[in-house]
C-alpha positions as CSV (number, residue, x, y, z in Angstrom):
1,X,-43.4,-316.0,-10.4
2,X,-40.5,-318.6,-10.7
3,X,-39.9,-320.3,-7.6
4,X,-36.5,-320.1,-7.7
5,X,-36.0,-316.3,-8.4
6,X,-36.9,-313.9,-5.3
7,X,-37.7,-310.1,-6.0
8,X,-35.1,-308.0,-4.8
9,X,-36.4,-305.0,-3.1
10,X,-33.9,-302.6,-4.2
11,X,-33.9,-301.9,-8.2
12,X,-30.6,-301.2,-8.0
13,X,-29.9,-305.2,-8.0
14,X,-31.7,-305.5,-10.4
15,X,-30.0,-302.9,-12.7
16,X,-26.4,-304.6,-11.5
17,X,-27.5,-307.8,-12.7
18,X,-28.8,-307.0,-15.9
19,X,-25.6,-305.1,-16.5
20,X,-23.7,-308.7,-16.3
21,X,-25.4,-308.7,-19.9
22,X,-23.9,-305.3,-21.0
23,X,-21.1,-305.9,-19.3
24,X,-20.1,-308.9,-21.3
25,X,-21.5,-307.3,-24.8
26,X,-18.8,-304.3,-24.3
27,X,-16.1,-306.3,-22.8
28,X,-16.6,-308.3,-26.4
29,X,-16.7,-305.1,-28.5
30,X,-14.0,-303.5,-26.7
31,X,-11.4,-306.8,-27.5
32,X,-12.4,-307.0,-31.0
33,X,-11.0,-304.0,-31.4
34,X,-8.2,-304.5,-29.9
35,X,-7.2,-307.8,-31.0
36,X,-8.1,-306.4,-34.9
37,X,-4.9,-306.3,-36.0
38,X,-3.6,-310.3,-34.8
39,X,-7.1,-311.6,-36.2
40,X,-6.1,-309.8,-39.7
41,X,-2.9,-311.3,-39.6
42,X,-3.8,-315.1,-38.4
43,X,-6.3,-315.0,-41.1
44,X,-4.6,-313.4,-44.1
45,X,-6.6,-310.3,-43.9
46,X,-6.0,-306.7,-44.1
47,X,-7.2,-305.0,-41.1
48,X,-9.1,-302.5,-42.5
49,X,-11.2,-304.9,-44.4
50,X,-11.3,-307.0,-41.5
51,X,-14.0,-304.3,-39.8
52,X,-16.5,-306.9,-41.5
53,X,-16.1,-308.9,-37.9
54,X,-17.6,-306.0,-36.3
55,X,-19.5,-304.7,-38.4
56,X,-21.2,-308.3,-39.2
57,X,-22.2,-308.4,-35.6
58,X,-23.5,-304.9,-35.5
59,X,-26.0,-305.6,-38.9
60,X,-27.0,-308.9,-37.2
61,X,-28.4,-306.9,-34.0
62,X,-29.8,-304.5,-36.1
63,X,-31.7,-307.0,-38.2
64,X,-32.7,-308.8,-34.5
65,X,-33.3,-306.2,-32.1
66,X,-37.1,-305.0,-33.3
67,X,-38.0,-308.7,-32.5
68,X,-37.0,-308.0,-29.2
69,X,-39.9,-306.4,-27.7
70,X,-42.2,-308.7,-29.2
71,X,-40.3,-312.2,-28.4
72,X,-40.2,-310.6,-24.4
73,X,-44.1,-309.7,-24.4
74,X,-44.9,-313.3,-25.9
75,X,-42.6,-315.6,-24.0
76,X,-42.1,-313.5,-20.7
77,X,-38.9,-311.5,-20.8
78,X,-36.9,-313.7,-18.2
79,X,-37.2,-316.3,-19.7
80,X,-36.0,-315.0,-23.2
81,X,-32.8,-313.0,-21.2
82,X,-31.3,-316.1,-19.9
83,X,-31.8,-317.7,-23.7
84,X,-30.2,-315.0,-25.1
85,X,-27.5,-315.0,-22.5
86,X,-27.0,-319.2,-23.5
87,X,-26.7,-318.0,-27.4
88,X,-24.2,-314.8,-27.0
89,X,-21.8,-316.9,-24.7
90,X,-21.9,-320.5,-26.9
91,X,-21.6,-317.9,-30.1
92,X,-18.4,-316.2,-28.4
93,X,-17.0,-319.9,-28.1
94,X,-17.4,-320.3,-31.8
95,X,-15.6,-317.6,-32.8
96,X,-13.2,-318.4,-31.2
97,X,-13.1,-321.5,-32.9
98,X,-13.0,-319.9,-36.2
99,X,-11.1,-320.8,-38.7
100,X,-11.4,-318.1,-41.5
101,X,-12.8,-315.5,-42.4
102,X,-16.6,-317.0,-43.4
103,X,-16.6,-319.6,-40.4
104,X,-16.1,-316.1,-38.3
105,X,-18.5,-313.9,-39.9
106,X,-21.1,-316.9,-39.2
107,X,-20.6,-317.0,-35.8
108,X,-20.5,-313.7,-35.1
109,X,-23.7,-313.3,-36.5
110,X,-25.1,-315.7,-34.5
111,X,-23.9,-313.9,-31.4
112,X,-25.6,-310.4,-33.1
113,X,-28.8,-312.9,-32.5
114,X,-28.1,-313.3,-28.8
115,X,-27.0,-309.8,-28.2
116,X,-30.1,-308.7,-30.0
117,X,-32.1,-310.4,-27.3
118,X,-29.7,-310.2,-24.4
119,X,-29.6,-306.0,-23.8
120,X,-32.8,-305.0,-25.0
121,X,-34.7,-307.4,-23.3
122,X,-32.3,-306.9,-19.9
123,X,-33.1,-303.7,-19.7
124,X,-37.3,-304.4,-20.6
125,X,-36.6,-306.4,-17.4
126,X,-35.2,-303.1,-15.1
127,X,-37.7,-300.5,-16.6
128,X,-40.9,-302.6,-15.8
129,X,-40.1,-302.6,-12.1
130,X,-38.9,-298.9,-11.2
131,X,-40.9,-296.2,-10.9
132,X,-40.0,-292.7,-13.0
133,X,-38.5,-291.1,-9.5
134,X,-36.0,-294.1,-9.6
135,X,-35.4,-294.2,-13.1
136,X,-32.3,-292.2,-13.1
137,X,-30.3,-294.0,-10.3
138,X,-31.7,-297.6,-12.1
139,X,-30.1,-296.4,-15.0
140,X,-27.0,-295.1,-13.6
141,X,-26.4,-298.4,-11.7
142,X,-27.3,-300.3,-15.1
143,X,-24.8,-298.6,-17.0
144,X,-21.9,-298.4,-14.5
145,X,-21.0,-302.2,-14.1
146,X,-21.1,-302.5,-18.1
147,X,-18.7,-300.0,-17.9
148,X,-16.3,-302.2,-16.5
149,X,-16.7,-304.0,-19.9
150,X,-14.5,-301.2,-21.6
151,X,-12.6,-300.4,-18.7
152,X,-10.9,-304.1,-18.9
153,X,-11.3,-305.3,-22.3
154,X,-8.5,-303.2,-24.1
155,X,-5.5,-304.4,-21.0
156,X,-7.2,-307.5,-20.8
157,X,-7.5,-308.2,-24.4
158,X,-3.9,-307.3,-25.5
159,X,-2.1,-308.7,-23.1
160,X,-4.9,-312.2,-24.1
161,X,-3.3,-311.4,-27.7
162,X,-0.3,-311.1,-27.0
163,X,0.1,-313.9,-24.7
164,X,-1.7,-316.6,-25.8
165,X,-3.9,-315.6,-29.2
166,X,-6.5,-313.0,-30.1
167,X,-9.0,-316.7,-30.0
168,X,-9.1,-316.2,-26.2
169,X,-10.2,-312.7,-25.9
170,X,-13.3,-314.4,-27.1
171,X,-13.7,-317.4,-24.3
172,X,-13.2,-314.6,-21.6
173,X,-17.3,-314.5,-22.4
174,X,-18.2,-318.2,-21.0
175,X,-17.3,-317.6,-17.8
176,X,-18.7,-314.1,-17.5
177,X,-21.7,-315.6,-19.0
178,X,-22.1,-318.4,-16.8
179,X,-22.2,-316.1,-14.3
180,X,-24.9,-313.7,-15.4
181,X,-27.0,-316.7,-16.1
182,X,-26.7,-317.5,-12.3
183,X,-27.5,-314.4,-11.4
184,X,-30.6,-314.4,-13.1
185,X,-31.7,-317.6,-12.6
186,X,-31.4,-316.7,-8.7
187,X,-32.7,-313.3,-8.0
188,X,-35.1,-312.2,-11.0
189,X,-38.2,-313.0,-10.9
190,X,-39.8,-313.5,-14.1
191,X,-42.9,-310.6,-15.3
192,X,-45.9,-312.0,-16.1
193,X,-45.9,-311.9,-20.5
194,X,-48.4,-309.9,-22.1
195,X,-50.1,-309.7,-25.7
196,X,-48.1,-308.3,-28.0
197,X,-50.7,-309.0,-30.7
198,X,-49.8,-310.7,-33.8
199,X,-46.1,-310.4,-35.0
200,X,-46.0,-307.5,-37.7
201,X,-43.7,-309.7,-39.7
202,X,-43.8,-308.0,-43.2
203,X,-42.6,-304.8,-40.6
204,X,-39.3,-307.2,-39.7
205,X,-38.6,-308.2,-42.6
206,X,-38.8,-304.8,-44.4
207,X,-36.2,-303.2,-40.9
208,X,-34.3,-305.9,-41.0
209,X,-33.7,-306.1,-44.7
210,X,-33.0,-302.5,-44.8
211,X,-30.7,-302.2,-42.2
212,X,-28.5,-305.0,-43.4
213,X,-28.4,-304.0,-46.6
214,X,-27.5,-299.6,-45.8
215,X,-24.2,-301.2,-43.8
216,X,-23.4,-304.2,-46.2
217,X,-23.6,-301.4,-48.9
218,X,-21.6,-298.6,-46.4
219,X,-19.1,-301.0,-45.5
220,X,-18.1,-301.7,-49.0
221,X,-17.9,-298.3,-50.6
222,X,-14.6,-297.9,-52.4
223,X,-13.0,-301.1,-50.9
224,X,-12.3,-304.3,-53.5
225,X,-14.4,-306.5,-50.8
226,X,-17.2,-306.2,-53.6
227,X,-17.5,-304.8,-57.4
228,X,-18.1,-301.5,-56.8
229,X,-21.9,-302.1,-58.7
230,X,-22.9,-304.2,-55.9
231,X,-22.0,-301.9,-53.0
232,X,-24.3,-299.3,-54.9
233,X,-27.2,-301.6,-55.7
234,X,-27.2,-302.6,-52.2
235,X,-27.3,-298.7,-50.9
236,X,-29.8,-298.2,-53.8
237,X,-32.3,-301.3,-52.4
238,X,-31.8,-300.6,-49.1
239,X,-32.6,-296.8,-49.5
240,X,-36.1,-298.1,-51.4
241,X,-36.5,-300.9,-48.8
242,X,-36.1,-297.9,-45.9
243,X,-38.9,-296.1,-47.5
244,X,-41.0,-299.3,-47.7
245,X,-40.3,-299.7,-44.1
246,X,-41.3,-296.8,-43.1
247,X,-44.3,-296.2,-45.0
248,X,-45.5,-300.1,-43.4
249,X,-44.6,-298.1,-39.4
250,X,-47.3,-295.4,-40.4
251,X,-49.8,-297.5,-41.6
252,X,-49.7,-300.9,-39.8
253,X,-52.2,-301.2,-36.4
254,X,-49.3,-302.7,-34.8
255,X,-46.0,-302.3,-36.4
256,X,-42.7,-303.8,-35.4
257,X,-40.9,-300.3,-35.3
258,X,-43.2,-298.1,-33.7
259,X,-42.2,-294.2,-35.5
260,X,-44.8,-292.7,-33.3
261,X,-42.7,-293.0,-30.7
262,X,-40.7,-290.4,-32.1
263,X,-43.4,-288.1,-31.9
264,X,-42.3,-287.6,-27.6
265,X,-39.7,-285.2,-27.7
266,X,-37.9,-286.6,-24.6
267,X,-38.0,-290.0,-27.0
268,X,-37.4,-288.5,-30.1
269,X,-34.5,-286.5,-29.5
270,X,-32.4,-288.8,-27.9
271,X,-32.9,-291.4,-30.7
272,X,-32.7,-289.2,-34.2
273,X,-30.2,-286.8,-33.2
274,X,-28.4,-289.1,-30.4
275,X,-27.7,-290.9,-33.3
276,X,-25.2,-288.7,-34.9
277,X,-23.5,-288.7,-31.0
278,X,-23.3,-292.4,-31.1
279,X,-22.0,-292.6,-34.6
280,X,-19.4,-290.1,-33.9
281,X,-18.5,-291.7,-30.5
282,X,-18.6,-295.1,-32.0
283,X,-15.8,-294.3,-35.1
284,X,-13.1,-293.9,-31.4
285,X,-13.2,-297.7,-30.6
286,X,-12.0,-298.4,-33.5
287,X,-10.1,-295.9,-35.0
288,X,-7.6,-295.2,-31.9
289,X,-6.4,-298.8,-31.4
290,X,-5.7,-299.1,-34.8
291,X,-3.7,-295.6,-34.7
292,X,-1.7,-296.7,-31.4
293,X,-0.5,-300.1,-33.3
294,X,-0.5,-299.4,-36.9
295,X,0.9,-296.2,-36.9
296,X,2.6,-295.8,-33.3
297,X,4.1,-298.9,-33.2
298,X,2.5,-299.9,-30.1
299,X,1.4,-303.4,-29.2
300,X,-1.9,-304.6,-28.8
301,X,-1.4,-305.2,-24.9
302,X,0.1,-301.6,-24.5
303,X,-2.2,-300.2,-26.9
304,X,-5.2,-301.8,-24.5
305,X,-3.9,-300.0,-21.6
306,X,-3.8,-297.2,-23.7
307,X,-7.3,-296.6,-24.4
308,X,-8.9,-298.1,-21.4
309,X,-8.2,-294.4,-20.4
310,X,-11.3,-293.5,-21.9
311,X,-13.7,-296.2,-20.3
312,X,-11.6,-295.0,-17.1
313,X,-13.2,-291.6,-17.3
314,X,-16.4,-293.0,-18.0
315,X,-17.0,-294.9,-14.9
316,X,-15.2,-291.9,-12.9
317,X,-18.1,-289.9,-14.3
318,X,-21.4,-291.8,-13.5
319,X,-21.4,-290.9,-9.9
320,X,-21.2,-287.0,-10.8
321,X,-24.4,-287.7,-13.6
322,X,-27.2,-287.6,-10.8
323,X,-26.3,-284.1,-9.7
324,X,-25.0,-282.5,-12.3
325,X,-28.3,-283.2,-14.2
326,X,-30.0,-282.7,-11.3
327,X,-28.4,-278.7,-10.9
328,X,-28.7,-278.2,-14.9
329,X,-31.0,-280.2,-16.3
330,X,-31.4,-282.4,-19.3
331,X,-31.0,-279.9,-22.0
332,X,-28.3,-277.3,-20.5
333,X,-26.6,-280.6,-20.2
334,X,-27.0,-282.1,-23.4
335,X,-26.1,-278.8,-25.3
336,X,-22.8,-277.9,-23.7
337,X,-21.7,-281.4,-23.5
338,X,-22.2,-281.9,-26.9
339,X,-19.2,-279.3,-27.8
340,X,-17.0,-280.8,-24.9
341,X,-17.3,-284.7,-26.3
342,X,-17.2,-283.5,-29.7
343,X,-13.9,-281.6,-28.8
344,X,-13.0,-284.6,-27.3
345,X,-12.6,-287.1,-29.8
346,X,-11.6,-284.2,-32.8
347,X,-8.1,-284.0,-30.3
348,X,-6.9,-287.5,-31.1
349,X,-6.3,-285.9,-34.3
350,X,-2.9,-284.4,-32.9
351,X,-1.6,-287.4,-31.6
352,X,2.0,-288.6,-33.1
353,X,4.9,-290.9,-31.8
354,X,6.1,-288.4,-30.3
355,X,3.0,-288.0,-27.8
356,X,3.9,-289.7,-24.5
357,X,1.6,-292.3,-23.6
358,X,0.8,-291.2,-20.4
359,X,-0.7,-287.6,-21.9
360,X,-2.6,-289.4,-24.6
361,X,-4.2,-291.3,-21.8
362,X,-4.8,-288.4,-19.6
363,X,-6.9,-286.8,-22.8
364,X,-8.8,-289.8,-23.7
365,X,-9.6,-290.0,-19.7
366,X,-10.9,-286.7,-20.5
367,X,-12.9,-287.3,-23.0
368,X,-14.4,-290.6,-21.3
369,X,-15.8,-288.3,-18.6
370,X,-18.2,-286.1,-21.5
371,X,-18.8,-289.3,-23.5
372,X,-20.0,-291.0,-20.3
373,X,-22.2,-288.1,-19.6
374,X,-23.8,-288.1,-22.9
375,X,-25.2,-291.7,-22.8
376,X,-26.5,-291.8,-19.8
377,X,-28.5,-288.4,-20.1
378,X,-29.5,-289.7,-23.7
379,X,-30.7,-293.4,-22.1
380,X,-32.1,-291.8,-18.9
381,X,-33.9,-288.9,-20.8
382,X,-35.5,-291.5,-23.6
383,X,-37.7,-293.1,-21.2
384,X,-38.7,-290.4,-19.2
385,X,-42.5,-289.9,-20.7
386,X,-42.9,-293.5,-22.2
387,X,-46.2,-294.7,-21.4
388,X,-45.6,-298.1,-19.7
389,X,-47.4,-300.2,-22.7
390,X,-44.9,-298.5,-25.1
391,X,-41.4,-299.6,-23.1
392,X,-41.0,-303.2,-25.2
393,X,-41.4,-301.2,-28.2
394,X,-39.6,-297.9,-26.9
395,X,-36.6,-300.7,-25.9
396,X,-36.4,-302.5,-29.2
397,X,-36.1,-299.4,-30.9
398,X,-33.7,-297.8,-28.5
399,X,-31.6,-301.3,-29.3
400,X,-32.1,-301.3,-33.0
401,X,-30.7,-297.2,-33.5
402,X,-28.1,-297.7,-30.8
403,X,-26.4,-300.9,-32.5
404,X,-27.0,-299.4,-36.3
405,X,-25.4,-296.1,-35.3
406,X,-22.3,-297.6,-33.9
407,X,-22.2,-299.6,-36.8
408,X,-22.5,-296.5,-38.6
409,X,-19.4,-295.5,-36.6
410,X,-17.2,-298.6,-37.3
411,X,-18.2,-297.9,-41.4
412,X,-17.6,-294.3,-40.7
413,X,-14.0,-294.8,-39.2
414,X,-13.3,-297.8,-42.3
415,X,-14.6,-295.5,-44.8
416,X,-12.6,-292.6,-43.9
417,X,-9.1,-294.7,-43.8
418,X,-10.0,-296.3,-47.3
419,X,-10.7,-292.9,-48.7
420,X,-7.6,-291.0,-47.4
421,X,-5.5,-294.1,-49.0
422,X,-7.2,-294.0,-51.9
423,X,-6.4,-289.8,-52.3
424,X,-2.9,-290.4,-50.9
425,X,-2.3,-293.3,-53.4
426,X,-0.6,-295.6,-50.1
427,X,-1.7,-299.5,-49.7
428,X,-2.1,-299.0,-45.6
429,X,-3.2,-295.9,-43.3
430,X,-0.8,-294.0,-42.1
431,X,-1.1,-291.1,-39.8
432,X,-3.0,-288.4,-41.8
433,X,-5.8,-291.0,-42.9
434,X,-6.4,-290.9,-39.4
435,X,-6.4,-287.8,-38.8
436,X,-9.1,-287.0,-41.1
437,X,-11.2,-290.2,-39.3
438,X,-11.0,-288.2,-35.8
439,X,-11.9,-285.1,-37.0
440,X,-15.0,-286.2,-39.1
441,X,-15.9,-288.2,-35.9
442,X,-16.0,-285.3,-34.0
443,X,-17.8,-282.7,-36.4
444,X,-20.3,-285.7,-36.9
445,X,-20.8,-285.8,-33.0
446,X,-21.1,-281.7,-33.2
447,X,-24.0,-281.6,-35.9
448,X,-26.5,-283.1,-33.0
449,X,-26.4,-279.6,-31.7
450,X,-29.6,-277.9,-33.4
451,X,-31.5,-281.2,-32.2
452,X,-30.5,-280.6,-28.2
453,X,-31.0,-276.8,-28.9
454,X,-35.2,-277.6,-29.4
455,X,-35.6,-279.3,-25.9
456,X,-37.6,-277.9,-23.7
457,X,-35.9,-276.3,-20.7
458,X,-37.8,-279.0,-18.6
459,X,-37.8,-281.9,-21.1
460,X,-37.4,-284.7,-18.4
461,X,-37.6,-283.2,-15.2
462,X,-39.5,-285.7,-13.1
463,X,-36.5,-287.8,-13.9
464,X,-33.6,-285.6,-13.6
465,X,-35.3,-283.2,-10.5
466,X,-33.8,-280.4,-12.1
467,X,-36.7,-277.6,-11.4
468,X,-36.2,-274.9,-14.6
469,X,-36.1,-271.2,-13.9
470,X,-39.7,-269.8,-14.7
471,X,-39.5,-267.2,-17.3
472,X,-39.0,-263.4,-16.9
């Protein structure tokens, strides 16, 4: 144990701390959003193509994150947190240093590395130290500071973009970072690392190869970024690399993407059809600040107090989570809240002008409180039966599927606009084009159904309490 770090008693500190690190991740992803539109224009980009910034970030913690696990077991997880912390926050600096469109791409990707490290390994960190009874409040706390990530970013990054360029939405991180790093340094102890056994690195190289190629290849379809051959050889190659990957999970002793996993319904649910929520869900972000300034007129400060609505709702919601889950349980919940959020994001489809900003904030308030509901049952519920030696591969999996479906959702969102201006025959988005993007969001959100329809009327209950009805 470090001499430095003292184990807190309470998990709860723990989970606070480690949300420093998710705090900082969605406070970045929330300003990118935002602040889309002024990068596009300092750099002599269109906006729409200018999703590459996300979505560049998004591939490289896909390509990173089954690395995770492994890297934590070897070199003790504490230790590779507060690295990961260093390389996130001197990565935020560089883009914001960035000079065009390359130079940011680079550095963006370098911060995919630390964020690859950063939140799957915090979170290794919590689940190794709380028991199953204490794994829904751990999780709740864990998840409600990072909250505060969305909840400020959009006001905080407009009025940054406004005021003084869309460059400093980007330093906000050092300082936030420095602090996180304190934190750590001070009060977590480190774990003692384990054999992970040799690194299965034909298994990362397949993932990570795959991965990056299916959103490279997504996010180019029908846009003049690449000749239209490419973008198809890419999707071809990575659907071929996929199948490699997967065939190397089944067979290897100790592969770096563990499909048996999958195999725990409690696990498995969560993660194949939670991924259609999250790529649903993750389309919003950046759909509706691109609606309120392109199309509204709005700028990007009022635009960011706007949507913070929705982040608002969120953290409104995650007292409520305990006992709600506790009364109904993980599926009841899972099932009906699946039609609310999907109804939830669907209804940005009839905002116009003529909306007045206060009721498009009360319905995206609304629809924060179902979206907030949804990921933490999904997170909470995913680890509810993983055997203890499984959690750094349960984690770097939970990571990897959790960063590629929201950058499903960012290619979801890009490749809906490109396509309604393509059938429309206009050179920018214009209110239908987004139209179509919230309602395809939300029937994509709406086809997890069947999947939270096979749980088990107790699937998690030593987590959530809830005590099913025995049958008739």
């Amino acid at each position: 144990m470090s001499e430095t770090a003292k184990a807190p008693r309470d998990p709860r500190i723990v989970a606070a701390i480690v949300a420093s690190a998710l705090f900082m991740q969605n406070l970045d992803s929330s300003v990118v959003a935002t602040a889309l539109p002024a990068m596009a224009a300092d750099l002599g980009r269109d906006p729409v193509h200018l999703s590459v910034a996300i979505t560049s970030y998004l591939v490289a913690l896909c390509v990173f994150i089954p690395v995770s696990g492994w890297v934590a077991d070897r070199f003790g997880p504490r230790r590779v947190f507060m690295l990961a912390i260093v390389v996130f926050t001197g990565a935020s600096a560089l883009v914001g240093l960035s000079q065009g469109l390359g130079t940011l791409v680079a550095a963006r990707v370098l911060q995919g590395l630390g964020g690859a490290m950063m939140v799957p390994v915090g979170r290794l960190l919590l689940l190794r130290r709380v028991r199953k009874e204490e794994l829904l409040t751990a999780m709740t706390w864990l998840t409600m500071p990072a909250l505060l990530g969305p909840v400020f970013g959009p006001p905080v990054g407009g009025l940054l973009t406004d005021m003084v360029s869309w460059r400093a939405v980007f330093w906000i991180n050092i300082p936030v970072g420095a602090i996180g790093l304190l934190l750590v340094w001070r009060f977590i102890p480190e774990l003692e690392p384990q054999d992970p056994g040799p690194l299965d690195g034909r298994g990362l190289t397949l993932w990570g190869l795959s991965l990056a190629l299916l959103v490279s290849g997504l996010e180019t379809v029908g846009r003049p970024i690449v000749p239209q051959g490419v973008t198809f050889a890419m999707l071809g190659l990575g659907a071929a690399v996929t199948l490699a990957a997967i065939r190397h999970s089944r067979r290897a002793t100790r592969p770096a993407v563990d499909l048996g996993l999958l195999s725990i319904p409690t696990f498995g649910m969560p993660m194949l059809s939670g991924t259609l929520f999250r790529i649903g869900a993750g389309a919003l972000p950046f759909l509706l600040p691109l609606t309120l300034q392109l199309v509204f007129g709005l700028s990007a400060s009022a635009s960011g107090l706007v949507t913070f609505a929705t982040a608002l709702g969120a953290l409104v919601m995650k007292p409520l989570i305990r006992p709600v889950l506790r009364r109904f349980g993980f599926r009841t919940v899972l099932v009906a809240n699946t039609v609310l959020a999907a109804a939830g994001v669907a209804v940005c489809a009839l905002f116009t002008p003529s909306w007045p900003p206060i009721a498009i904030f009360l319905v995206l308030a609304a629809g924060g409180l179902s979206r907030s509901l949804q990921f933490t049952s999904m997170a909470t519920m995913a680890f509810a039966d993983v055997p203890t030696n499984k959690l750094a591969a349960a984690t770097a999996m939970t990571g990897t599927l959790q960063q590629f479906s929201v950058a499903l959702g960012v290619v979801l969102g890009s490749l809906t606009l490109s396509a309604g201006m393509a059938w429309h025959g206009t050179e920018s988005p214009g209110l239908a084009e987004f139209q179509m993007g919230f309602v395809l969001a939300g029937l994509v959100i709406l086809s997890m159904l069947p999947g939270a329809l096979r749980l088990a009327p107790d699937a998690g209950a030593r987590v959530s309490g809830h005590k099913a009805l025995p049958p008739a």
